[in-house]
N, C-alpha and C positions, 0 to 999 in steps of 0.2 A: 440563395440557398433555400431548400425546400427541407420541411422538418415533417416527423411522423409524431402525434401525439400518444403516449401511452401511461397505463399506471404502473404505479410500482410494481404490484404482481403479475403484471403483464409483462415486466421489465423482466424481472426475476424469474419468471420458465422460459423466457427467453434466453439468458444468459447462461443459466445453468445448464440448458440445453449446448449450447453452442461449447461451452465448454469439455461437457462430457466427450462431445465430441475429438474437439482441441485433443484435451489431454486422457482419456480414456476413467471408464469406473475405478481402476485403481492408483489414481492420481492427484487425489484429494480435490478432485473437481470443482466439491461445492465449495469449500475454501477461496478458491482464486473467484470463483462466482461472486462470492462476498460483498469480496473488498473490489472488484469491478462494479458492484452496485454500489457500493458506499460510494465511492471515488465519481461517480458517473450524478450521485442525487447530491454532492457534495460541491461540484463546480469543477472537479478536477480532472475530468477529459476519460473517464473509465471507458467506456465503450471505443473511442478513437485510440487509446491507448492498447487495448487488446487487441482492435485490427490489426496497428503497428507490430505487434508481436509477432499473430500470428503470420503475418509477412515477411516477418526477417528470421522466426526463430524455427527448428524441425520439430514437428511433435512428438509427444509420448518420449522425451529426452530425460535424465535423469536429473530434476531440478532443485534438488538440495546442495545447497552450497557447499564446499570445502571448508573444513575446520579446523583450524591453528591458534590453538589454546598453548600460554605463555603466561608468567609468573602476574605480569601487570594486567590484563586484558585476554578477552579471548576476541579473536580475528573469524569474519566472513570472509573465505573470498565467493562472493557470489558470480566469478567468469562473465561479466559482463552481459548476466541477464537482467532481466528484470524483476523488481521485488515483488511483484502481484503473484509470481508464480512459488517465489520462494520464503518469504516474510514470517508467513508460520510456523516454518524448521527454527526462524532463528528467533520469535521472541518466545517458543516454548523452550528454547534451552536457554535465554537469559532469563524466562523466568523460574527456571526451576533453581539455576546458578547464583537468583539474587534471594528466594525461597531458602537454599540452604545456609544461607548468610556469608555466600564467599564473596558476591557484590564487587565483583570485578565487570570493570566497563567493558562496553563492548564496542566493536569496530567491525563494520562493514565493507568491504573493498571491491573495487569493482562493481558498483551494480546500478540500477537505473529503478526511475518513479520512486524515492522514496516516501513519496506520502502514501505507499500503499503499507506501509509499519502501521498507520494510525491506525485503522479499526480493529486491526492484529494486538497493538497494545492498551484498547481500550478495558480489556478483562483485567490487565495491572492494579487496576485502582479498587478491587475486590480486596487484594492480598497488601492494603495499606500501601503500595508504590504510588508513586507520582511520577514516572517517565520523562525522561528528557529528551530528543534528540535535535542534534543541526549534522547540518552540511553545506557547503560553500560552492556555490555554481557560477559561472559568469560574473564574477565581481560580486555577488550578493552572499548573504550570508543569510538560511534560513531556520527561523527554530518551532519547534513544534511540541508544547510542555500537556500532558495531560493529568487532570488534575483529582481530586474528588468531583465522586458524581459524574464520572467521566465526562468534563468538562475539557472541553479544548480549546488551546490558544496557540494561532499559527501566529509567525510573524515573519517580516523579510525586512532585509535592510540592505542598506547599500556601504560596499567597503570600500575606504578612501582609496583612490589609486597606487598609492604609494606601500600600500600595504602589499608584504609578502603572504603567501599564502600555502602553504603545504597541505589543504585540507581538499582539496578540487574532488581528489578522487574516490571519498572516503565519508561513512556517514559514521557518528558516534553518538552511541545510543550510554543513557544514567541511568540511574534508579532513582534520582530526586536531584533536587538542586545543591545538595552541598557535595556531592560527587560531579557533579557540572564545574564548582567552582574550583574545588583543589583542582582540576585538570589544567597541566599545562599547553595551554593553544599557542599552535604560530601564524597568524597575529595575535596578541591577546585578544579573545574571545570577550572576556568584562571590559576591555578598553570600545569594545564594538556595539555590543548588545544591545544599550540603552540608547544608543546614536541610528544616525541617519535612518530611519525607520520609514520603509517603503508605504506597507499594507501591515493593519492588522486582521485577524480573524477572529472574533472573541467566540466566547460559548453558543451566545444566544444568538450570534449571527450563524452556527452552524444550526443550532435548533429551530430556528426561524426558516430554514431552507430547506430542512425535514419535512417539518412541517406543511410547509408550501406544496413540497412535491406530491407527500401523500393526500393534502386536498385535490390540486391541482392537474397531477401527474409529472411527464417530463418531456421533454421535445428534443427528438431526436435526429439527428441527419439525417434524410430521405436515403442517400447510399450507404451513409454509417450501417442504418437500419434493416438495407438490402443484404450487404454482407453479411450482417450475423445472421439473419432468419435462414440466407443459403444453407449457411455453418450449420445452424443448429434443427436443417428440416433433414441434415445426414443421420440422427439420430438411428438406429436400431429400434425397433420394437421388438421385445422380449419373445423366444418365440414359447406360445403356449396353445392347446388346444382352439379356441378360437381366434388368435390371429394365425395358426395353419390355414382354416375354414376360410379365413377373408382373403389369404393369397392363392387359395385354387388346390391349400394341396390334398 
């Protein structure tokens, strides 16, 4: 496998670019641009994650989830997209909903990549929240607590087999840990949490790989790399007085 070296802000008009594209200027572009760089300088697959989309999913679609607000919780159903495109609809209404002090959890359904929530609910920890969310994939159980000083700690664990699980399809997102804990999980979620424990991520290993990239840069898939430059060399230029003059007219 052959890689393209690049830096950060080379990374970033490239992506932003590619996207404008994707999803058009009035599509909150730079938004999903984001969190495909976070997710990409972070380890978690941002750039091969957006190919993925942009392969399976139509453009310029209407990407704000459906909303099914209920006495206990208010519901995502995000239609089985993915959260890179939709993430920001839903932690600005949970944070306006935990902001007013109504602090009902919220529930996710249907949706895919949730670690693209993270750098969406990094701003939380302004407004005194501490964030919680898991969800349960392939027999693992993943959580993702952001802290003061937006400090982050992923973790994964492994769920005994024997465990039942109703959570496969569904991410739920707290406002702190003692809203985490009154919740009733099926399997109990506290029988789990502190067991079998895959991978951690702590803070300083996410800050440590920041840092790395902005010395270092990032290395990226030779065709990863092929595909977006396509994407994002479709761009428009604005038309203005001089670029009429450079296309002849």
């Amino acid at each position: 496998m052959k890689f393209n070296r690049t830096s950060i802000n080379e990374l970033n008009a490239l992506v932003n670019r590619a996207c404008e594209v994707y999803l058009g200027i009035e599509n909150d572009f730079e938004e999903v641009a984001s969190k495909i760089i976070w997710l990409e300088v972070n380890d978690f697959g941002g750039i091969h994650r957006f190919i993925g989309l942009i392969s399976n999913e139509m453009r310029n679609l209407n990407n704000r989830p459906e909303l099914l607000d209920n006495k206990k919780e208010v519901i995502f159903n995000n239609n089985n997209k993915s959260l890179i495109l939709s993430s920001h609809f839903i932690t600005d209404i949970a944070l306006s909903n935990w902001y007013d002090d109504k602090r009902k959890n919220i529930k996710i359904i249907n949706a895919r990549d949730p670690e693209a929530l993270i750098p969406d609910l990094l701003k939380f920890t302004k407004y005194q929240f501490e964030p919680i969310f898991i969800w349960f994939s392939e027999k693992k159980l993943y959580k993702v607590h952001i802290r003061k000083n937006e400090d982050i700690l992923y973790s994964e664990h492994k769920i005994p087999s024997l465990s039942k699980n109703d959570l496969e399809n569904y991410i739920m997102l707290f406002s702190n840990q003692e809203d985490l804990e009154k919740y009733q999980f099926n399997p109990d979620f506290l029988e789990i949490k502190d067991k079998n424990i895959i991978q951690e991520i702590h803070p300083k290993n996410f800050l440590s790989k920041e840092n790395d990239k902005l010395m270092n840069g990032l290395y990226i898939d030779k065709e990863a790399f092929k595909t977006m430059s396509k994407l994002a060399d479709q761009v428009l230029v604005a038309s203005n007085e001089q670029s009429r003059q450079g296309a002849g007219e």
